[in-house]
NUGURO-578052 format. One line per field, with one value per residue: residue number from 1; residue in one letter; x, y, z of N, C-alpha, C in turn. Coordinates in steps of 0.2 Angstrom, whole numbers, plus 5000, padded with zeros to 4 digits. Atoms other than C-alpha are relative to their C-alpha. Layout:
<rs>
num <- [NUM|...] $
residuo <- [a|...] $
n_x <- [X|...] $
n_y <- [Y|...] $
n_z <- [Z|...] $
ca_x <- [X|...] $
ca_y <- [Y|...] $
ca_z <- [Z|...] $
c_x <- [X|...] $
c_y <- [Y|...] $
c_z <- [Z|...] $
</rs>
This chain:
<rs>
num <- [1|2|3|4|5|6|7|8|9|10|11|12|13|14|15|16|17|18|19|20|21|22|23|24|25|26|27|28|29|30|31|32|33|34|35|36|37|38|39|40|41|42|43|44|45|46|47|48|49|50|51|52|53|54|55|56|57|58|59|60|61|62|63|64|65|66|67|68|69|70|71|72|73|74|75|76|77|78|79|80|81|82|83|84|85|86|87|88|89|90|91|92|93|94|95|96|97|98|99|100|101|102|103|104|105|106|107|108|109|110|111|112|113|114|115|116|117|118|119|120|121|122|123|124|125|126|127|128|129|130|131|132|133|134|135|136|137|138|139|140|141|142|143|144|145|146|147|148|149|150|151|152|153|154|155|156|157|158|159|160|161|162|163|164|165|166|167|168|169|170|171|172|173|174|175|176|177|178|179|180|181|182|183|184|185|186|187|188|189|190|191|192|193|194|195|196|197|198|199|200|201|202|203|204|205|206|207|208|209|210|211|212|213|214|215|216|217|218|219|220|221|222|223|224|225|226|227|228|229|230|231|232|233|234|235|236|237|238|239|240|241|242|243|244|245|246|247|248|249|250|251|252|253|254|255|256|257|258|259|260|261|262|263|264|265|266|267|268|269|270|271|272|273|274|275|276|277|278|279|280|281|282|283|284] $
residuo <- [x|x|x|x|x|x|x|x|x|x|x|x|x|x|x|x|x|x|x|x|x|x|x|x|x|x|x|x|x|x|x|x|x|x|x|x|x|x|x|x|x|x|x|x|x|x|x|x|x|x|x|x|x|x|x|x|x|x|x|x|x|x|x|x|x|x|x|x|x|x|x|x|x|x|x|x|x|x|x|x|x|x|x|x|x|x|x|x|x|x|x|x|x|x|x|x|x|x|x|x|x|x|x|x|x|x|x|x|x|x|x|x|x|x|x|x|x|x|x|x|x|x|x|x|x|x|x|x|x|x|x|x|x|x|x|x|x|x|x|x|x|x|x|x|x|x|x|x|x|x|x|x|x|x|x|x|x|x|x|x|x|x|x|x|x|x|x|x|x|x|x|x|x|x|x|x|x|x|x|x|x|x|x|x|x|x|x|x|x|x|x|x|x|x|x|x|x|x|x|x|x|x|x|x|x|x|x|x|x|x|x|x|x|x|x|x|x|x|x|x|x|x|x|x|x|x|x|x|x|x|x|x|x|x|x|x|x|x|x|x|x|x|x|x|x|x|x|x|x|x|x|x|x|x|x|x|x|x|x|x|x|x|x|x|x|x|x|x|x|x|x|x|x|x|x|x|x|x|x|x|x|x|x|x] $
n_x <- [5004|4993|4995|5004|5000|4994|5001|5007|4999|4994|5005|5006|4996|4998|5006|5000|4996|5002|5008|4993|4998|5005|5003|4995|5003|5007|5001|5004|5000|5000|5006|5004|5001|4997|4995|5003|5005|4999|5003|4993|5002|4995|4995|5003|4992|4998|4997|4999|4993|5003|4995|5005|5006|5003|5006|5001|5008|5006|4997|4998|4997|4994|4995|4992|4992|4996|4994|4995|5003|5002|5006|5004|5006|5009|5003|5007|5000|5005|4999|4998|4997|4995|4998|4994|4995|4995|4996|4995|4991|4998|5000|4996|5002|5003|5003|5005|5002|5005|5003|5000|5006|5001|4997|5000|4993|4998|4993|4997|4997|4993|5000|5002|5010|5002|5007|5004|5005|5007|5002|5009|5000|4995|4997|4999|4992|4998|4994|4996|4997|4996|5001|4992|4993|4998|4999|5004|5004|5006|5007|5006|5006|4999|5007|4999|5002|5003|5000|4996|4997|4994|5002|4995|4998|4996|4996|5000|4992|4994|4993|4998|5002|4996|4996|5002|5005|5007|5002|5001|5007|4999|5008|5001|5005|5003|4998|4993|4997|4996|5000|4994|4991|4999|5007|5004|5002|4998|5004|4994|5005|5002|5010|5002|5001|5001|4995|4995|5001|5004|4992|4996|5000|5000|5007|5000|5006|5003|5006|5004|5005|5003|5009|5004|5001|4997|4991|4994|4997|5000|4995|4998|4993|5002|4996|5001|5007|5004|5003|4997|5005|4994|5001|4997|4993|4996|5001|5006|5006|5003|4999|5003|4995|5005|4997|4998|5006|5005|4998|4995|4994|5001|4994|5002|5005|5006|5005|5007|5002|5006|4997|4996|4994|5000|4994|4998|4995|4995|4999|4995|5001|5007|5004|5002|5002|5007|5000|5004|5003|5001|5004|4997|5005|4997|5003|5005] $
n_y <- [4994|4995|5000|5000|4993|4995|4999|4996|4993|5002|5001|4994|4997|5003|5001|4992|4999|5006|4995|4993|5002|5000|4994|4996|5001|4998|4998|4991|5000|4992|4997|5002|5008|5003|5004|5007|5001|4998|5006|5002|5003|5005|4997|5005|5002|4998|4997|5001|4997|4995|4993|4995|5001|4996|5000|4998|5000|5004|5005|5004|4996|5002|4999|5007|5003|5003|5000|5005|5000|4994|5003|4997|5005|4997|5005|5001|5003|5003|5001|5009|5002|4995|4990|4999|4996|4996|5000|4994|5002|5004|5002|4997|5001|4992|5001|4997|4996|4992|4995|4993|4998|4999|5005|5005|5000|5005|4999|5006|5001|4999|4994|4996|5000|5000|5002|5004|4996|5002|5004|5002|5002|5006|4998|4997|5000|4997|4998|5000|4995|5005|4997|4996|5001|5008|5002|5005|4999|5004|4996|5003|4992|4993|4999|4992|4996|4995|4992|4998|5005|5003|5007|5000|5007|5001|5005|5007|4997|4995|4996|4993|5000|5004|4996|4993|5003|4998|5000|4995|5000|4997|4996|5002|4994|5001|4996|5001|5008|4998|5000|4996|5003|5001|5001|4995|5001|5006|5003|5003|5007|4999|4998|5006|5003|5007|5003|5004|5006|5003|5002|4998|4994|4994|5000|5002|5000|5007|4997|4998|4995|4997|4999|4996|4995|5000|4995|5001|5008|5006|5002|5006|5000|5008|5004|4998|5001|4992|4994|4994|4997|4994|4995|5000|4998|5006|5001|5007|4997|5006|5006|5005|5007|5003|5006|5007|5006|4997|4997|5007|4996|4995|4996|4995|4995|4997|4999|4999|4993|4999|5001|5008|5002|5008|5001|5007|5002|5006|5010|5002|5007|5001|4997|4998|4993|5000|4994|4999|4992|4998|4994|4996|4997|4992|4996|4999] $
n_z <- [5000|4998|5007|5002|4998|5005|5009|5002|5002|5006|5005|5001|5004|5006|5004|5001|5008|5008|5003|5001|5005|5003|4999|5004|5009|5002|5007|5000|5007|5001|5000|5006|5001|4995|5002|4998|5003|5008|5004|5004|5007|5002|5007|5008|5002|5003|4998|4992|4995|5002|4996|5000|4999|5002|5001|5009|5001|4995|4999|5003|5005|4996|5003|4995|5004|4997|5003|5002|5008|5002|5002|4997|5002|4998|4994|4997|4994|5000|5008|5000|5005|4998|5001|5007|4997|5006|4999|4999|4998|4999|4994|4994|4994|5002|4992|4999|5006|4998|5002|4998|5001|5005|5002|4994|5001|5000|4998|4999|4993|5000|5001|5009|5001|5006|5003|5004|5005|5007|4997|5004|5008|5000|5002|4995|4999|4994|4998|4995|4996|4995|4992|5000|4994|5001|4995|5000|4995|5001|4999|5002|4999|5002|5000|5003|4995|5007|4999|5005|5005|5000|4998|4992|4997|4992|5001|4994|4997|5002|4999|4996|4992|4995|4994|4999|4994|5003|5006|5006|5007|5006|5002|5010|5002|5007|5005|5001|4998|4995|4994|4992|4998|4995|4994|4996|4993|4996|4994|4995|4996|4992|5001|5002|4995|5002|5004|4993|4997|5004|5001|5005|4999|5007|5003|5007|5004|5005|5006|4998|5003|4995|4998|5003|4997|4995|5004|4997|5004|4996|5003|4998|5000|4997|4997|4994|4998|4997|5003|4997|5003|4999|5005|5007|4996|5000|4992|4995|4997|4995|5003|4998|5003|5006|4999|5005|5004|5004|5005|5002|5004|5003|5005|5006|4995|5004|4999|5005|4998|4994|4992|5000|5000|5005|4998|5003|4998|5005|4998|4997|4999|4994|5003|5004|5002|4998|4999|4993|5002|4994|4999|4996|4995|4998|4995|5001] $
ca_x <- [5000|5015|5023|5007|5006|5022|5018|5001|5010|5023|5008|4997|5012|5016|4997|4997|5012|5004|4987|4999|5008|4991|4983|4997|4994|4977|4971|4968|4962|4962|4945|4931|4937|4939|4953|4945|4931|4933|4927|4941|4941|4954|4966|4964|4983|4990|4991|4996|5013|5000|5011|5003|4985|4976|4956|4949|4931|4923|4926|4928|4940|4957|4973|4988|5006|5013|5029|5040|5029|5029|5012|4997|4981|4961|4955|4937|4935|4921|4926|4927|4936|4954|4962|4965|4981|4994|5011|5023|5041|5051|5052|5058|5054|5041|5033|5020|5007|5000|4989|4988|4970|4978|4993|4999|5017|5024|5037|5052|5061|5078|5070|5066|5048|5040|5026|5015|5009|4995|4987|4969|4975|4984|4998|5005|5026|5034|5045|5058|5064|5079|5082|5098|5109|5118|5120|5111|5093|5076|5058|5040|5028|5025|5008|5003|5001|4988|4991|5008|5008|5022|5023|5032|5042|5046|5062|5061|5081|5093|5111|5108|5098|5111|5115|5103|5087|5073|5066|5069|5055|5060|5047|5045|5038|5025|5027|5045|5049|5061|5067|5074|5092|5087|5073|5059|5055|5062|5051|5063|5056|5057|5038|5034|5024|5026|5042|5053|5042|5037|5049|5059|5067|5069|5054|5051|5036|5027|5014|5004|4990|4982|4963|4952|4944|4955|4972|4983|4995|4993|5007|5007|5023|5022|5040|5035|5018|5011|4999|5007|4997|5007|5004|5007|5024|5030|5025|5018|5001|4996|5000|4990|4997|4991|4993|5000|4983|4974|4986|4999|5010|5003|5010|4996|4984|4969|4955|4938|4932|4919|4933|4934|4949|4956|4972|4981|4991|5005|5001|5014|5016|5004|4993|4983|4984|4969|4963|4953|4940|4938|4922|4925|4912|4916|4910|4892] $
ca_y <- [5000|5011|5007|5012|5027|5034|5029|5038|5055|5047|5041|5056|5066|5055|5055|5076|5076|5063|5074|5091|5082|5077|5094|5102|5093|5096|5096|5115|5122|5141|5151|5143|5126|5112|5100|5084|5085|5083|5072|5062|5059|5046|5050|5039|5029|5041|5053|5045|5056|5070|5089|5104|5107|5120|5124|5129|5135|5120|5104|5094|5105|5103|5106|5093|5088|5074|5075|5066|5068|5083|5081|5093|5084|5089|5081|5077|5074|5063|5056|5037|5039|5043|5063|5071|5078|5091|5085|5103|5096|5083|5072|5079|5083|5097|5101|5114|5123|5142|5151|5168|5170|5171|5158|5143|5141|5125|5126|5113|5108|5115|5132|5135|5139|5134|5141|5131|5138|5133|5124|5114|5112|5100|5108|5113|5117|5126|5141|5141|5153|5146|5150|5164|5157|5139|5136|5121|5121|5115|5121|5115|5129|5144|5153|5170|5185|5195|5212|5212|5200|5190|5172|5168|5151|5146|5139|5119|5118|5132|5133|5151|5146|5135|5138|5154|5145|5153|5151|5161|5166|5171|5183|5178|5191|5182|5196|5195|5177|5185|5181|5191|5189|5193|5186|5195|5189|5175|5166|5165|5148|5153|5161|5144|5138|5119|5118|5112|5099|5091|5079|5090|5105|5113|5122|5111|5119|5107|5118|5133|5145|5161|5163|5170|5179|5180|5187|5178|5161|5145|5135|5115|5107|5088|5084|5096|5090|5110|5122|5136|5151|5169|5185|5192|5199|5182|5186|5169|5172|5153|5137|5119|5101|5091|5073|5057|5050|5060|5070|5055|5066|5085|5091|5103|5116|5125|5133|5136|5156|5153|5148|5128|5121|5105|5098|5084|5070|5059|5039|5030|5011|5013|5025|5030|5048|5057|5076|5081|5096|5105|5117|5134|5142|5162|5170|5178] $
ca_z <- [5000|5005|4988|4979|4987|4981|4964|4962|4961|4947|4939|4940|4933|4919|4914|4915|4902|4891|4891|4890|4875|4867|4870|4860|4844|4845|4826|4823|4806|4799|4801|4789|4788|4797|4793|4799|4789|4768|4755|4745|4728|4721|4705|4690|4687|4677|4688|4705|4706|4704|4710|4704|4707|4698|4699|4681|4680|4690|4697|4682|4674|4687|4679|4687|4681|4684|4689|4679|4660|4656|4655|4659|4663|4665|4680|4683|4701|4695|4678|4676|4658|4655|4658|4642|4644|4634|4632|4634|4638|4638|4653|4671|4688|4684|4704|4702|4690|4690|4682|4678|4672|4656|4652|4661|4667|4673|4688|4687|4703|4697|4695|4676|4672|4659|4649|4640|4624|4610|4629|4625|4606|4597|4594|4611|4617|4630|4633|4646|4658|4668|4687|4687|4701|4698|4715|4720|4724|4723|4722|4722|4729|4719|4717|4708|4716|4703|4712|4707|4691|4697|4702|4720|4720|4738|4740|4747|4748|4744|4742|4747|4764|4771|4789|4788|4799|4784|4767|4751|4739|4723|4711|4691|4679|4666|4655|4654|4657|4671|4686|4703|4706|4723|4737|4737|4755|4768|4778|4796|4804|4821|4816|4811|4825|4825|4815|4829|4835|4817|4808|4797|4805|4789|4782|4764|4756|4743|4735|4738|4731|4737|4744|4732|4745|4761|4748|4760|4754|4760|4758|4760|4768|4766|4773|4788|4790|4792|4783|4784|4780|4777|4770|4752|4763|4766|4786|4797|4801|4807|4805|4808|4805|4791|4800|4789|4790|4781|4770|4765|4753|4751|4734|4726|4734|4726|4727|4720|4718|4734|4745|4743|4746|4736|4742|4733|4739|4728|4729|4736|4739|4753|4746|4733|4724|4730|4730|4748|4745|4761|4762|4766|4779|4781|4795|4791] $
c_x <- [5004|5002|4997|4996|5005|5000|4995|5004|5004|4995|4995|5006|5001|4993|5000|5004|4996|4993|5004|5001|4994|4996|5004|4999|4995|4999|4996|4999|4999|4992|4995|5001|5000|5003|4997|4996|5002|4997|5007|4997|5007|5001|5000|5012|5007|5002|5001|5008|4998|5006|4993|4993|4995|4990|4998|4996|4996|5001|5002|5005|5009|5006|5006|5003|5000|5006|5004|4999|5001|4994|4995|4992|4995|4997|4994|4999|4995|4999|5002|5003|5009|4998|4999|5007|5003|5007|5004|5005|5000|5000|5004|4996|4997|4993|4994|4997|4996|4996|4998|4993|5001|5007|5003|5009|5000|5007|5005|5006|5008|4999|4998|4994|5000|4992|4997|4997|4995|4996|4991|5000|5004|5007|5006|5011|5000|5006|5003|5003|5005|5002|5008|5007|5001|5004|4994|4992|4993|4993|4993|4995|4999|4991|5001|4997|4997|4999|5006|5002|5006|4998|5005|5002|5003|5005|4999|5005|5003|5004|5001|4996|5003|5003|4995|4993|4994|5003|5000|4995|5004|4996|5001|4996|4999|5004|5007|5005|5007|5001|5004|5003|5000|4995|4996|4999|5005|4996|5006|4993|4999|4992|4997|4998|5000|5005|5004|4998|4998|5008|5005|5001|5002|4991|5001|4994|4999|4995|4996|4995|4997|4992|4999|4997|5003|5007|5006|5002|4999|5005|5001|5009|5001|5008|4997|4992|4994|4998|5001|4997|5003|4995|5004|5008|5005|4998|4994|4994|4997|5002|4998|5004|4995|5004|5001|4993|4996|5005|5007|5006|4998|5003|4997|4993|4997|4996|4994|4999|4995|5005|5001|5004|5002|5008|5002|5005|5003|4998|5007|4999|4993|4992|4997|4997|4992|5000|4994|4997|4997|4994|4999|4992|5000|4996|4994|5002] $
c_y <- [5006|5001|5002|5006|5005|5000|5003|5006|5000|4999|5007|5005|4998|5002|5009|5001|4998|5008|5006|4999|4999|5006|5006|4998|4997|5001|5007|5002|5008|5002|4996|4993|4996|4994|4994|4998|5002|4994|4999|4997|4995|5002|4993|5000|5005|5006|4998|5004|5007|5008|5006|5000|5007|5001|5006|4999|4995|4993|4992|5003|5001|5001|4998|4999|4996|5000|5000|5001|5006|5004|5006|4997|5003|4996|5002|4997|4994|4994|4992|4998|5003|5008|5000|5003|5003|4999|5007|5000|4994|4997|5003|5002|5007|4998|5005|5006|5006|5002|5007|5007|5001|4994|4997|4999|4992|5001|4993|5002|5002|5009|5005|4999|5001|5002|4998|5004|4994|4994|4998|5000|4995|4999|5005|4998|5005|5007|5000|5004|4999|5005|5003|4999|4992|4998|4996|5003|4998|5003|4995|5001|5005|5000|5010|5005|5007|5007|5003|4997|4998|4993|5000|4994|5001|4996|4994|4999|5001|5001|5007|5001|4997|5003|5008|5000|5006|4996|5005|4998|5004|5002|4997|5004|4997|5005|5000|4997|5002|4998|5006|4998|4998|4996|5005|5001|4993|5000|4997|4993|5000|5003|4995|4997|4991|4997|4994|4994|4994|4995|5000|5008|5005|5004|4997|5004|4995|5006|5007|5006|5009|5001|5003|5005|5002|5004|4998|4992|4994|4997|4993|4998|4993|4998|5000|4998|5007|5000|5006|5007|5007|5007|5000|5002|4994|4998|4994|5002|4993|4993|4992|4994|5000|4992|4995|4995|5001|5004|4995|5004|5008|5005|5006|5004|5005|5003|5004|5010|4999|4996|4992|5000|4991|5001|4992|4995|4995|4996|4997|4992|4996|5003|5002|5007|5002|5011|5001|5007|5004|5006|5005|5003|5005|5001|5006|5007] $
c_z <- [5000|4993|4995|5001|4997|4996|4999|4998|4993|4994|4997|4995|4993|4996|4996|4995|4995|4999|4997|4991|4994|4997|4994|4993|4998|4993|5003|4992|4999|4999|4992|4999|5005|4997|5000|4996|4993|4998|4994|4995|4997|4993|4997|5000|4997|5005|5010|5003|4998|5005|4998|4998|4998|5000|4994|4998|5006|5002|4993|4994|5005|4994|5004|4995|5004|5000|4997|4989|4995|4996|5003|4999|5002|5002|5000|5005|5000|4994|5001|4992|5001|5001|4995|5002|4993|5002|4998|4999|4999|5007|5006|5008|5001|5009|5001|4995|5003|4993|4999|4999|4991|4996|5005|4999|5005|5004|5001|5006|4999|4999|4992|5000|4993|4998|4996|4995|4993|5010|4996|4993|4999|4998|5005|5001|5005|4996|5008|5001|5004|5005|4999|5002|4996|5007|4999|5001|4998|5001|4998|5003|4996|4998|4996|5005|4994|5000|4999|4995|5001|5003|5005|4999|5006|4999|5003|5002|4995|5003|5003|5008|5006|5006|5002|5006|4994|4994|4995|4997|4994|4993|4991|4997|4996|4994|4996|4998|5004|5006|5004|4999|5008|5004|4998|5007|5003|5005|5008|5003|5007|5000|4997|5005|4999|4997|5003|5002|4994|4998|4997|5007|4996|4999|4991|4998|4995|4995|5003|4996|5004|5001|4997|5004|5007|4996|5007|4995|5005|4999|5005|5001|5002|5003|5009|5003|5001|4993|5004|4996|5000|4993|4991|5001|5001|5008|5001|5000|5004|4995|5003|4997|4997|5004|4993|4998|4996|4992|5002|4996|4997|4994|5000|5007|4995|5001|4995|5001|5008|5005|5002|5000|4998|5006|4998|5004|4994|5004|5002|5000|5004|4999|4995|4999|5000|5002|5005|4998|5008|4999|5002|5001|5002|5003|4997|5004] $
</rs>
């Protein structure tokens, strides 16, 4: 009874941590959604190493690359025949698609953007814009920003971020086919809430878009398990997990004009490629 009394308070403590610990990675989700709650739509073979995720008129009109084809396909969230798709390039590690409202570019992982021209005809080819620096580095986020036509790719890993504890953005000018030499912005990771405790202490970004009616960026980060949610500035504003159960590989992020939010994940041996629609609910 003696020995069982001493242990109570050892017990009681370890349980208080545990709950502690629990209470912390509480699923939280940004105003309007709730993370937990979606309807999953399953990806058709072709694109199971689905990246960029574009929304284009309506849900049966999606716009996805497969990594690897240099392939742009029109997804039916609903469609039980193949995609059609438009090949553009040659084969390579193309990570993420934009829209500008008026032509479609194609970001690849070493930093060269490409635009897609004659798209939806039969006759379609790329131009290519290559990233300015030849130091190492890797990208597979970028999204447009229509109030100052430019495109923002986030770094996932840069040679020029090593040792610095942030993330560079670097701007793309359509018009031009130009890139910055410099940053526009650097996300520091210390205003990452969550980074620390996830299982990358780098921030990777994966993919992100901006809220048609919020004008802020979303910005999935499937090494990091976050949705990291940031002004047009680059500034944190909030950040929620995306657990392994539900988002298995978050490459691409989307959204409808009314505020729906798509979110893709790449298949895997475990997995099956699949886009999550989260319904958005604004404040009345």
């Amino acid at each position: 009874m003696k020995m069982l009394t001493c242990l109570l308070p050892v017990i009681l403590l370890l349980s208080c941590q545990s709950a502690g610990q629990n209470d912390a990675r509480k699923q939280t989700s940004p105003e309007g959604y709730r993370l937990e709650q979606f309807e999953r739509f399953r990806v058709r073979e072709s694109l199971q190493e689905i990246s960029g995720l574009v929304f284009h008129r309506d849900e049966a009109h999606f716009i996805a690359n497969n990594d690897e084809q240099g392939k742009l396909f029109q997804v039916d969230l609903r469609a039980t025949a193949p995609y059609p798709s438009w090949k553009f390039g040659k084969s390579g590690d193309y990570e993420e698609t934009v829209f500008t409202g008026k032509d479609w570019f194609v970001l690849k992982s070493n930093g060269s953007m490409n635009r897609v021209d004659g798209m939806f005809s039969d006759s379609v080819s790329s131009t290519i814009a290559h990233f300015p620096h030849n130091w190492k580095r890797e990208f597979e986020a970028a999204y447009y920003d229509r109030g100052t036509d430019r495109i923002v790719a986030i770094c996932k890993n840069c040679e020029a971020d090593k040792g610095q504890r942030q993330t560079s953005a670097f701007s793309f000018r359509p018009d031009s086919m130009t890139w910055s030499p410099e940053p526009v912005f650097r996300v520091a990771y210390d205003s990452i809430h969550g980074l620390k405790e996830g299982p990358a202490k780098h921030f990777r970004p994966s993919g992100a878009a901006v809220h048609p009616i919020e004008n802020r960026v979303y910005i999935v980060a499937s090494v990091n398990e976050l949705l990291v949610i940031t002004d047009l500035q680059g500034n944190v504003l909030e950040t929620h997990r995306l657990p392994r159960k539900h988002f298995s590989q978050p490459e691409g992020i989307t959204f409808a004009p009314n505020g729906d939010m798509y979110i893709s994940n790449e298949g895997d041996e475990d997995h099956t490629a699949d886009i999550l629609k989260f319904k958005y609910h604004p404040k009345n």
